[in-house]
Biopython code that builds the backbone (N, CA, C, O; Angstrom):
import numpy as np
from Bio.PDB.StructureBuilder import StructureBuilder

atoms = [
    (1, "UNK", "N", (0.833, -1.172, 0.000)),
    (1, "UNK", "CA", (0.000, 0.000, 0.000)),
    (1, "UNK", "C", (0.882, 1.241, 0.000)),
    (1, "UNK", "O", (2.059, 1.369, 0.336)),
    (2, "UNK", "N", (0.037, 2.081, -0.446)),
    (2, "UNK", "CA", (1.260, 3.364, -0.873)),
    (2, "UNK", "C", (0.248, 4.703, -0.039)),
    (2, "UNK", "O", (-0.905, 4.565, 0.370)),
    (3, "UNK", "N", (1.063, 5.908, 0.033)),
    (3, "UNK", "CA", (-0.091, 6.783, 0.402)),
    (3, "UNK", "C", (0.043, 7.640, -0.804)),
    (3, "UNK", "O", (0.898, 7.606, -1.689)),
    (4, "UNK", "N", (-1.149, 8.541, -0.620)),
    (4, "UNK", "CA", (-0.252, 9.662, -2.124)),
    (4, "UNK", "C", (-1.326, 10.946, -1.505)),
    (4, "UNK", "O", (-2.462, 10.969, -1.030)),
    (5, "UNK", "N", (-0.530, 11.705, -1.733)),
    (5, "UNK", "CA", (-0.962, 13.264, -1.588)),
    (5, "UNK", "C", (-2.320, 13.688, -2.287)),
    (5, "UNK", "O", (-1.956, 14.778, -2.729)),
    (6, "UNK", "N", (-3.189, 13.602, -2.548)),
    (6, "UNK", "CA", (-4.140, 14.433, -3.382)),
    (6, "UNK", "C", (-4.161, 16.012, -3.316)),
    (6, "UNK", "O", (-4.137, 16.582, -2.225)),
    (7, "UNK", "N", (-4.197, 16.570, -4.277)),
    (7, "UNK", "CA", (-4.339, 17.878, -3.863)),
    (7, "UNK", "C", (-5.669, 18.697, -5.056)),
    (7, "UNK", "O", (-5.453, 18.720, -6.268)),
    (8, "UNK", "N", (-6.560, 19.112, -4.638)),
    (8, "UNK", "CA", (-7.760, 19.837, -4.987)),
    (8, "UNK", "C", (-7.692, 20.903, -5.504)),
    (8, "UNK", "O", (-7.110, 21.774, -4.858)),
    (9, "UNK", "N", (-8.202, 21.230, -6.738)),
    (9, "UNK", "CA", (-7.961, 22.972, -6.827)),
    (9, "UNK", "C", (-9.684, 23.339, -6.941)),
    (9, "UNK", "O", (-10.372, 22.807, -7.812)),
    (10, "UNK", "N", (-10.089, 24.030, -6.231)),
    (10, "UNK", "CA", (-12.008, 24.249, -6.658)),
    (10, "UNK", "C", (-11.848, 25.175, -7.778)),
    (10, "UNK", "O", (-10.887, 25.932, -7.914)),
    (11, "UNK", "N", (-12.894, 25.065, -8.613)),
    (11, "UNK", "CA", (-13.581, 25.850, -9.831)),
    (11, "UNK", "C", (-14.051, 27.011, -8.933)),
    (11, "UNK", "O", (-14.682, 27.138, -7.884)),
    (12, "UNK", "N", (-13.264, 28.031, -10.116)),
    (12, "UNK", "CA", (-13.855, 29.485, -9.287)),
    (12, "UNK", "C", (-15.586, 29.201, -9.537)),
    (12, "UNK", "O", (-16.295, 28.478, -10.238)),
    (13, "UNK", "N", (-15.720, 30.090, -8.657)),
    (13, "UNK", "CA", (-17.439, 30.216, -8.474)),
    (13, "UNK", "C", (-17.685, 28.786, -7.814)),
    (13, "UNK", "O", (-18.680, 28.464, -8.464)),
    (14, "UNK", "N", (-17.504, 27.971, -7.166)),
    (14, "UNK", "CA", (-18.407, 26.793, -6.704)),
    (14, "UNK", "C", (-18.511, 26.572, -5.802)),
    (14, "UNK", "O", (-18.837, 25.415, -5.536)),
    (15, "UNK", "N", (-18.273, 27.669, -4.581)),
    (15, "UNK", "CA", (-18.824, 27.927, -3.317)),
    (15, "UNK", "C", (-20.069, 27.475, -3.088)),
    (15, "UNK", "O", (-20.371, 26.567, -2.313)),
    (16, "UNK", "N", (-20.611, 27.953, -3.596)),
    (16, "UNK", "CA", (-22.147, 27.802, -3.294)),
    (16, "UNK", "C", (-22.429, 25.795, -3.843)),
    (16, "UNK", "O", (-23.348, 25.110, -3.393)),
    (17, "UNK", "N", (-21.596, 25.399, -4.642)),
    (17, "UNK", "CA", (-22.360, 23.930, -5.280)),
    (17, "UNK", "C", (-21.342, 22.932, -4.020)),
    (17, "UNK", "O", (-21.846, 21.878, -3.633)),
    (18, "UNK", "N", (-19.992, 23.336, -3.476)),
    (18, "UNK", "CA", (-19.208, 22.854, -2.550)),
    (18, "UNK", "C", (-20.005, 22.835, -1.044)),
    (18, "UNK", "O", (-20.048, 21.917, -0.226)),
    (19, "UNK", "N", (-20.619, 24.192, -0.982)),
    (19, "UNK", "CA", (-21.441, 23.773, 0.048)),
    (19, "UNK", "C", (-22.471, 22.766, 0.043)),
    (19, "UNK", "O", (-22.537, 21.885, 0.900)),
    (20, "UNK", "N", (-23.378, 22.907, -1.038)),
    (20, "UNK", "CA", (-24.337, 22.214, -1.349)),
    (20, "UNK", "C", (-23.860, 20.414, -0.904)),
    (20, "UNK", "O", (-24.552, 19.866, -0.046)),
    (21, "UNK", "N", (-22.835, 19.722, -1.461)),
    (21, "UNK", "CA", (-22.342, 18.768, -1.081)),
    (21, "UNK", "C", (-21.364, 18.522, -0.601)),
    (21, "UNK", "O", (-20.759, 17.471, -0.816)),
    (22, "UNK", "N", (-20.922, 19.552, 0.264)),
    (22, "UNK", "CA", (-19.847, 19.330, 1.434)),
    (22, "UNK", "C", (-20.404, 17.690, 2.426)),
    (22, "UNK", "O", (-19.676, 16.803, 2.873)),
    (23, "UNK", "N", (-21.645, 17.792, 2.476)),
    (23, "UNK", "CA", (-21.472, 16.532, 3.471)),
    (23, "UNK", "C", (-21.549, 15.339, 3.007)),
    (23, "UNK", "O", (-21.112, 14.406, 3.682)),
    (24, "UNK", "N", (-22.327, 15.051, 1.310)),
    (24, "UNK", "CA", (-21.423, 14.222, 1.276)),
    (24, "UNK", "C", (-19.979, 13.440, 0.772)),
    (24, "UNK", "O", (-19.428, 12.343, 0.859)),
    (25, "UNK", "N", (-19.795, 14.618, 0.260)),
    (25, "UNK", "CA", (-18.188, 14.688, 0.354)),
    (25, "UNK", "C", (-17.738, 14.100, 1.224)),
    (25, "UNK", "O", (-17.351, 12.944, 1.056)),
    (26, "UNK", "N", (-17.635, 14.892, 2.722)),
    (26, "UNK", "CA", (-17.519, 14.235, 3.557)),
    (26, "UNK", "C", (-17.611, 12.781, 4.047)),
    (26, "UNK", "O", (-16.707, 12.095, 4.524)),
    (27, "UNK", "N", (-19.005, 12.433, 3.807)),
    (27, "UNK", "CA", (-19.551, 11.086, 3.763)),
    (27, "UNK", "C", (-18.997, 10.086, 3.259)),
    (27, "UNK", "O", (-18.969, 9.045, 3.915)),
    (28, "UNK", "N", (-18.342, 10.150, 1.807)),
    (28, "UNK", "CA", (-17.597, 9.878, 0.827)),
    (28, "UNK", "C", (-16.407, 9.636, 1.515)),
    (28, "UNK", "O", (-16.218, 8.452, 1.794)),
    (29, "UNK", "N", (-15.422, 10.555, 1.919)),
    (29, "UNK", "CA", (-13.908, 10.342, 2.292)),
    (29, "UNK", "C", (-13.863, 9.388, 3.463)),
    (29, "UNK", "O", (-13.108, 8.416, 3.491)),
    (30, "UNK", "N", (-14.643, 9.684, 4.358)),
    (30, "UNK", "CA", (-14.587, 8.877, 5.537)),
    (30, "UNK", "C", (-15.072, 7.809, 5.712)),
    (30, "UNK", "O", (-14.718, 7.208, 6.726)),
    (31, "UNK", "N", (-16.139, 7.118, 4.725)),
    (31, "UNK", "CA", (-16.809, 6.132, 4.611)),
    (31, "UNK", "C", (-15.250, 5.077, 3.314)),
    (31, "UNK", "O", (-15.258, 3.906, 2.933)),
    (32, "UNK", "N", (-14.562, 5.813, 3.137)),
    (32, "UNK", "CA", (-13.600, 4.888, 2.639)),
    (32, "UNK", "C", (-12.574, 3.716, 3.306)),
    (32, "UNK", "O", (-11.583, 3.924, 4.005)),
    (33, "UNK", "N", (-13.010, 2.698, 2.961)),
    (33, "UNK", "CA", (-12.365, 1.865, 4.153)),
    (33, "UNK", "C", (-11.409, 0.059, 2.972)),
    (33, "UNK", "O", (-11.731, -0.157, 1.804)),
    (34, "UNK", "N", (-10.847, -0.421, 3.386)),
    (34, "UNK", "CA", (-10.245, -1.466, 2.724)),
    (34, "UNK", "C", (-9.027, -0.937, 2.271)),
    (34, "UNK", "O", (-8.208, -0.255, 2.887)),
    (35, "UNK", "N", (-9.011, -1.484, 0.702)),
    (35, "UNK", "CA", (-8.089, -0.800, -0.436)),
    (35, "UNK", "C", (-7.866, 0.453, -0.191)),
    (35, "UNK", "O", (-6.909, 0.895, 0.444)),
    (36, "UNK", "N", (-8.486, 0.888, -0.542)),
    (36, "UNK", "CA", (-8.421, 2.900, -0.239)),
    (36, "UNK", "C", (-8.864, 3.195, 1.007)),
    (36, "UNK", "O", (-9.749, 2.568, 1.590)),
    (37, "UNK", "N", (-8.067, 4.464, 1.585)),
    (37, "UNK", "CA", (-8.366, 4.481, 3.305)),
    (37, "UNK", "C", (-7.729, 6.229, 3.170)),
    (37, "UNK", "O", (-6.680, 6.624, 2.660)),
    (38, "UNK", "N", (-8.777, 6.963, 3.809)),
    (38, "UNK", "CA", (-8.586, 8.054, 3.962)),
    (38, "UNK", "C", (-7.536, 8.354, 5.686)),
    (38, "UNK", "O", (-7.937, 8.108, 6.824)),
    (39, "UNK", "N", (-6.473, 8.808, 5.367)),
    (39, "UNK", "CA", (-5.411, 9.388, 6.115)),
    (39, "UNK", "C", (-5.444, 10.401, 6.785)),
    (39, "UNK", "O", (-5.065, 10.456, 7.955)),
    (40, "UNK", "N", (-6.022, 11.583, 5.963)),
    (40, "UNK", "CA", (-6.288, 12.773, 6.429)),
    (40, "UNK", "C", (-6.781, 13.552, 5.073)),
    (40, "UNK", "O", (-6.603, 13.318, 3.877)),
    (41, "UNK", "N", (-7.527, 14.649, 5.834)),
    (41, "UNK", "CA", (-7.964, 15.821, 4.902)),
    (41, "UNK", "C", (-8.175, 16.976, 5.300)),
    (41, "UNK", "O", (-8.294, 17.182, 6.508)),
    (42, "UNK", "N", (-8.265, 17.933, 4.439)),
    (42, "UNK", "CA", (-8.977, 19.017, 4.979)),
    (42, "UNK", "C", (-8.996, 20.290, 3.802)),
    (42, "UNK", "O", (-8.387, 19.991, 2.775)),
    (43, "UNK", "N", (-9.603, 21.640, 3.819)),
    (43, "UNK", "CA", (-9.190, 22.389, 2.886)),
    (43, "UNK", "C", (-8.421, 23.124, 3.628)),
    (43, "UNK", "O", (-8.052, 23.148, 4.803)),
    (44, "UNK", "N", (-8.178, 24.044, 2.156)),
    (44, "UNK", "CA", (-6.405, 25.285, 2.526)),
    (44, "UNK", "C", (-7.331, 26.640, 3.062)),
    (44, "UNK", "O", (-7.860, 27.338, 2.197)),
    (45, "UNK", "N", (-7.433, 26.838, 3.897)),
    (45, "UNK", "CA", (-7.492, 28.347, 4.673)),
    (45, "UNK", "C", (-8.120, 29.271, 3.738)),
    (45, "UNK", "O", (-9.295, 29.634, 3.767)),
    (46, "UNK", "N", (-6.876, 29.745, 2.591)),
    (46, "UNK", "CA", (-7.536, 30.539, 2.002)),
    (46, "UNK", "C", (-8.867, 29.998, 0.896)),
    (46, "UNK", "O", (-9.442, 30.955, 0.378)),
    (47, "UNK", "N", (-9.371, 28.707, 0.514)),
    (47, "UNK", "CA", (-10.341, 28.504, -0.317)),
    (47, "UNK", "C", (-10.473, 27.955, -1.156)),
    (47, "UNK", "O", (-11.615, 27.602, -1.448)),
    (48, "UNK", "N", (-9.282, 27.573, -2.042)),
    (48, "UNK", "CA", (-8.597, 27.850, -3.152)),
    (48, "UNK", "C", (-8.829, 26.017, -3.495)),
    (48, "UNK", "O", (-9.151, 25.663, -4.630)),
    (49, "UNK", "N", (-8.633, 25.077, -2.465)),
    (49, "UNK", "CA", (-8.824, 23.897, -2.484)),
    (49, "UNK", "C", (-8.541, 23.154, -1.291)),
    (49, "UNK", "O", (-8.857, 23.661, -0.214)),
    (50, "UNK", "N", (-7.855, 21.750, -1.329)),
    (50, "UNK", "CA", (-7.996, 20.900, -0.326)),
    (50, "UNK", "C", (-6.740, 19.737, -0.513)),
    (50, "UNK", "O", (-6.315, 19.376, -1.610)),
    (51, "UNK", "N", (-6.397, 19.390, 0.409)),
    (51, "UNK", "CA", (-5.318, 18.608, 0.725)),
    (51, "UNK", "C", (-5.865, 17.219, 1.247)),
    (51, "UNK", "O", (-6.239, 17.133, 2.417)),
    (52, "UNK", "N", (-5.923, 16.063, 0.345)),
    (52, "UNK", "CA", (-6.266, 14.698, 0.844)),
    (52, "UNK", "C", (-5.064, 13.826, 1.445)),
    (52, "UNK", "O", (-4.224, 14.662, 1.777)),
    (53, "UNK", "N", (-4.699, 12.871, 1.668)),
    (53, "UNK", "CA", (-4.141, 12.081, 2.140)),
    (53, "UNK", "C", (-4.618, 10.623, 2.127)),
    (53, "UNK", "O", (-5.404, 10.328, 3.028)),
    (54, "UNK", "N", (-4.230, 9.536, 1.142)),
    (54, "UNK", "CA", (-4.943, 8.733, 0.760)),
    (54, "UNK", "C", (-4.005, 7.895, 0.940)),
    (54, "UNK", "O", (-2.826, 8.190, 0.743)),
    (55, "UNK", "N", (-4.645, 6.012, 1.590)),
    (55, "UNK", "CA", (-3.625, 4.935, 1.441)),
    (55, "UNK", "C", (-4.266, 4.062, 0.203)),
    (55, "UNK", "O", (-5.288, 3.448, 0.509)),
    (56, "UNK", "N", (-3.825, 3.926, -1.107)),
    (56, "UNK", "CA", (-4.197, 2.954, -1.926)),
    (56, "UNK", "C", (-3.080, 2.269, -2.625)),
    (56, "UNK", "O", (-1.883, 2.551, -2.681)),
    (57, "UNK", "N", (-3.883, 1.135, -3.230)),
    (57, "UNK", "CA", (-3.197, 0.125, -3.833)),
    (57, "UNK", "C", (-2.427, 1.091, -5.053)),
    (57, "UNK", "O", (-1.225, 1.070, -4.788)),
    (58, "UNK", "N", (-2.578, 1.601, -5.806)),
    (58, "UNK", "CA", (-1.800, 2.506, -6.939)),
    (58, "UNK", "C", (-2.946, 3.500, -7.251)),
    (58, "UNK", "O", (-4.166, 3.489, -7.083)),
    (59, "UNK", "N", (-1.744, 4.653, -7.953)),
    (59, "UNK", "CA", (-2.481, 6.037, -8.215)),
    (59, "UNK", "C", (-3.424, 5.552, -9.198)),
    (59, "UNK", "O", (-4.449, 6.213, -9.030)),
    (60, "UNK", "N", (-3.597, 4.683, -10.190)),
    (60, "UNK", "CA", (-4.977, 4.398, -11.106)),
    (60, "UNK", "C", (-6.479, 4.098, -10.495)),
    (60, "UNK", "O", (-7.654, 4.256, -10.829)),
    (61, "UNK", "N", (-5.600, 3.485, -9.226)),
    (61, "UNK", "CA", (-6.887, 3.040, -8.390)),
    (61, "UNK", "C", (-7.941, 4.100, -7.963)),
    (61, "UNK", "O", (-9.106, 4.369, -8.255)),
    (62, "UNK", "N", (-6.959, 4.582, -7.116)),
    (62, "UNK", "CA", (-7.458, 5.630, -6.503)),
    (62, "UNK", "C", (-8.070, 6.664, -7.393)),
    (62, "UNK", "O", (-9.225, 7.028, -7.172)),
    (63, "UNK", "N", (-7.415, 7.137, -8.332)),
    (63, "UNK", "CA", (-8.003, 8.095, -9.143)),
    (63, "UNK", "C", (-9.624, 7.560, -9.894)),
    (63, "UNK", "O", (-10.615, 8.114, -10.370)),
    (64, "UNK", "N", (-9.195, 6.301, -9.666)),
    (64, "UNK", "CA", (-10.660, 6.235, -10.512)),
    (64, "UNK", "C", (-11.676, 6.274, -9.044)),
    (64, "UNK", "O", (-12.797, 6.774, -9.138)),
    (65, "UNK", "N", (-11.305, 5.843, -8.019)),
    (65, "UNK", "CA", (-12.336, 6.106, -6.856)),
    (65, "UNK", "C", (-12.831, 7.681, -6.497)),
    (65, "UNK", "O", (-13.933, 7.901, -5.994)),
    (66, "UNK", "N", (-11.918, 8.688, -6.807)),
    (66, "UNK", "CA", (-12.115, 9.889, -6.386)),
    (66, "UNK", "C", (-13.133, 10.532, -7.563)),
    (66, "UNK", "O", (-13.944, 11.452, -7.461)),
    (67, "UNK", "N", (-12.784, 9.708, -8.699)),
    (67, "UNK", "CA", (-14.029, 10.694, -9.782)),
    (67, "UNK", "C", (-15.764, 10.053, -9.092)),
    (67, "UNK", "O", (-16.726, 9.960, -9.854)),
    (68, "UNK", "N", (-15.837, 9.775, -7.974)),
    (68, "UNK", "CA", (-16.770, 8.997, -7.153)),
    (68, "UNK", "C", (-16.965, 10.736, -6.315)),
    (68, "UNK", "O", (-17.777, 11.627, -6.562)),
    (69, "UNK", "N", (-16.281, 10.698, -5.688)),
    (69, "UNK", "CA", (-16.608, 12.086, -4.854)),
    (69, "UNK", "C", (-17.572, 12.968, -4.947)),
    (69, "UNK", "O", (-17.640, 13.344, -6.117)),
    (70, "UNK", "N", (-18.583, 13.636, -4.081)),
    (70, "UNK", "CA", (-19.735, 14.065, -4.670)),
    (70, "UNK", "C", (-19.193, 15.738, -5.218)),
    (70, "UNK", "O", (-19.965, 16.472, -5.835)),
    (71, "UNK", "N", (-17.914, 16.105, -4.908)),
    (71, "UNK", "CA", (-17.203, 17.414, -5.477)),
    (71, "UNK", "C", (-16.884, 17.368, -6.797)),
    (71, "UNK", "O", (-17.098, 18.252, -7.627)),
    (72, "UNK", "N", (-16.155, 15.883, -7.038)),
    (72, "UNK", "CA", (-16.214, 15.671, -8.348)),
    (72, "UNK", "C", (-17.200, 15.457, -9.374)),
    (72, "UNK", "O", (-17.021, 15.882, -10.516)),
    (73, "UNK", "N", (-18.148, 14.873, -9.059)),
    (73, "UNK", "CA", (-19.213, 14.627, -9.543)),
    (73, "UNK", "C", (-20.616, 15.855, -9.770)),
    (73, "UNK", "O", (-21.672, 15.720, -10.388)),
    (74, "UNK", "N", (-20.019, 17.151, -8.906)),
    (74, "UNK", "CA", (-20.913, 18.297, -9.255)),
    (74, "UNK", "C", (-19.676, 19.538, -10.259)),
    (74, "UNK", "O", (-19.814, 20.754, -10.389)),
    (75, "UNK", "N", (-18.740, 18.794, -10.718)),
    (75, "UNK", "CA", (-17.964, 19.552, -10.982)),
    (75, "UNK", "C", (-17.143, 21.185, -9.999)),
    (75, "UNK", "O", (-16.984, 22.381, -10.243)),
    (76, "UNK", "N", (-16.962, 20.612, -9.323)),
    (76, "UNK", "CA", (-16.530, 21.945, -7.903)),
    (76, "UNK", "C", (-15.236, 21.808, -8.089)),
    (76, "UNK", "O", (-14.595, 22.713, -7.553)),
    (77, "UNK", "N", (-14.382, 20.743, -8.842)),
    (77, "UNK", "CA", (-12.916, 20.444, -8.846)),
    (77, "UNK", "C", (-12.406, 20.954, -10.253)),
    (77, "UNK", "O", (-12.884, 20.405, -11.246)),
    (78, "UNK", "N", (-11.529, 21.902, -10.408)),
    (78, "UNK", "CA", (-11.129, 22.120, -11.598)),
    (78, "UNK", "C", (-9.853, 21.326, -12.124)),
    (78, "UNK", "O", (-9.584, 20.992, -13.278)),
    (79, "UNK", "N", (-9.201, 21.137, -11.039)),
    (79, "UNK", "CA", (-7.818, 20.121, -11.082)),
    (79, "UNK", "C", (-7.795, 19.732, -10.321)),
    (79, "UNK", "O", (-8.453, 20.138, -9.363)),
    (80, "UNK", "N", (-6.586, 18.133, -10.259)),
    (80, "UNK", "CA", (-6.507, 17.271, -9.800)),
    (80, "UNK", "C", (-5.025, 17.219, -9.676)),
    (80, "UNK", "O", (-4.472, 17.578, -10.716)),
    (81, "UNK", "N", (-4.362, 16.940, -8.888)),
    (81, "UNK", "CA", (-2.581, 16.060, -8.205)),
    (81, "UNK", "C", (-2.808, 15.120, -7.647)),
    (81, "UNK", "O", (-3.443, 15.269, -6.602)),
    (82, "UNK", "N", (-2.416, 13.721, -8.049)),
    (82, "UNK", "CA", (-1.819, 12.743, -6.939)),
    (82, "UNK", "C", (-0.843, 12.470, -7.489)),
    (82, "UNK", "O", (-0.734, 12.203, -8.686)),
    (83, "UNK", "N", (0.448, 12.517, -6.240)),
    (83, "UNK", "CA", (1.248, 12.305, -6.084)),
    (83, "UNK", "C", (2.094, 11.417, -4.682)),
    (83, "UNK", "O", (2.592, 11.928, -3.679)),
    (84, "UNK", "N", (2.040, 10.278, -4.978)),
    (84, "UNK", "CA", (2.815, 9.373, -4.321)),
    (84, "UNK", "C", (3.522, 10.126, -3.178)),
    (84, "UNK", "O", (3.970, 11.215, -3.537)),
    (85, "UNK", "N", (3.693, 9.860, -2.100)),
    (85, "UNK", "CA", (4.151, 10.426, -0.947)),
    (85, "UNK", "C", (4.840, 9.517, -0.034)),
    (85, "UNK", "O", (4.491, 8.344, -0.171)),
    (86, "UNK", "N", (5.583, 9.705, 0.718)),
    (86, "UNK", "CA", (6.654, 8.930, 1.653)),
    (86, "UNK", "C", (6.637, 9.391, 3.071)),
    (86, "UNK", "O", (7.709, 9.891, 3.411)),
    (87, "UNK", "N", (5.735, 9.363, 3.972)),
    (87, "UNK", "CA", (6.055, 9.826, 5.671)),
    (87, "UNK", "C", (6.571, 9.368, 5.939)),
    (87, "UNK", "O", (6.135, 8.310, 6.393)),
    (88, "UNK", "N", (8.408, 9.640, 5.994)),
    (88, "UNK", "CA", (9.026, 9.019, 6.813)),
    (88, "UNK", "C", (9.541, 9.326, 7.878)),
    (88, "UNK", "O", (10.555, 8.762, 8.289)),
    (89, "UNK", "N", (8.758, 10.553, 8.702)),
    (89, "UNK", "CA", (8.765, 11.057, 10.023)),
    (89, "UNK", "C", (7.449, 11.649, 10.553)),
    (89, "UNK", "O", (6.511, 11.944, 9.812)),
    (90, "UNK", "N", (7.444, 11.804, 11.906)),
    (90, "UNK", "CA", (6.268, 12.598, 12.270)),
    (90, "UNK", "C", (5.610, 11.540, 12.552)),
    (90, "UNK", "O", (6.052, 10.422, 12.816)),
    (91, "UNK", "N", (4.102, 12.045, 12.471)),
    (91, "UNK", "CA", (2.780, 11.119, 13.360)),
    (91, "UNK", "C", (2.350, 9.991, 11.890)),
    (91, "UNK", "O", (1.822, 8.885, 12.007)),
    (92, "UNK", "N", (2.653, 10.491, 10.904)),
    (92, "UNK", "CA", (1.833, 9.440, 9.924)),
    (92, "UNK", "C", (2.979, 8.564, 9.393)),
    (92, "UNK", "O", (2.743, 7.670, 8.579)),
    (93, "UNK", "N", (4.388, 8.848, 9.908)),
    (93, "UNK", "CA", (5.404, 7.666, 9.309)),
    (93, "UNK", "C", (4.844, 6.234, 9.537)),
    (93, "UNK", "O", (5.409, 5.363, 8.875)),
    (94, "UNK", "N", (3.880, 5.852, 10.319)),
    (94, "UNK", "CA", (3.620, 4.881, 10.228)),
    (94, "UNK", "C", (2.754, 4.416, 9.040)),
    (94, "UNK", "O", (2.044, 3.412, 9.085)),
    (95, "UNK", "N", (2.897, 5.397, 7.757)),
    (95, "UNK", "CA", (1.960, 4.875, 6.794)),
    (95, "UNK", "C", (3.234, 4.466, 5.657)),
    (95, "UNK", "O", (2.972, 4.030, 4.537)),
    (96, "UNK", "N", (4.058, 4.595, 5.949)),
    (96, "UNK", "CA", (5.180, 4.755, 4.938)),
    (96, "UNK", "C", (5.405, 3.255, 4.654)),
    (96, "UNK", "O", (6.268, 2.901, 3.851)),
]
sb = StructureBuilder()
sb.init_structure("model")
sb.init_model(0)
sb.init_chain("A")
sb.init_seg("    ")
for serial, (resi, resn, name, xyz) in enumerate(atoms, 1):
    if name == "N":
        sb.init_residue(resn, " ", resi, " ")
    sb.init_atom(name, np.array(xyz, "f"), 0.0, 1.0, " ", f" {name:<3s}", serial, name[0])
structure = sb.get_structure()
């Protein structure tokens, strides 16, 4: 199992459709369990997007699970990063 960074960029204007399905978004990340396993998340302060933290079998996997997301699926995401990641210190080295 690998972890990999996700990183979110929102579509200007989709405040209002992000709220709309913020929960189950929510619902979505945390209800991920097995193969794919949510690590951590959250958005960036200023708005702009969101920082996932994902354990899956490979980036194909996963990517095809996240076009599942109800953000993705109302179009609120304008871009997408995953990128493979390595904790090899701190509180989540134990995912490494």
């Amino acid at each position: 199992m690998s972890v990999f960074a996700v990183e979110y960029v929102y579509a200007a204007g989709s405040d209002a459709i992000r709220d709309e399905h913020r929960p189950g978004h929510r619902e979505f990340l945390s209800g991920l369990a097995g193969e794919i396993s949510l690590v951590a998340s959250g958005p960036y302060v200023d708005g702009s997007g969101a920082l996932l933290l994902l354990s899956a079998p490979s980036q194909a996997a996963l990517a095809e699970t996240l076009k599942n997301d109800p953000f993705a699926v109302s179009g609120s995401i304008a871009a997408l990063r995953i990128t493979e990641w390595s904790p090899v210190t701190g509180e989540l080295s134990h995912h490494a």
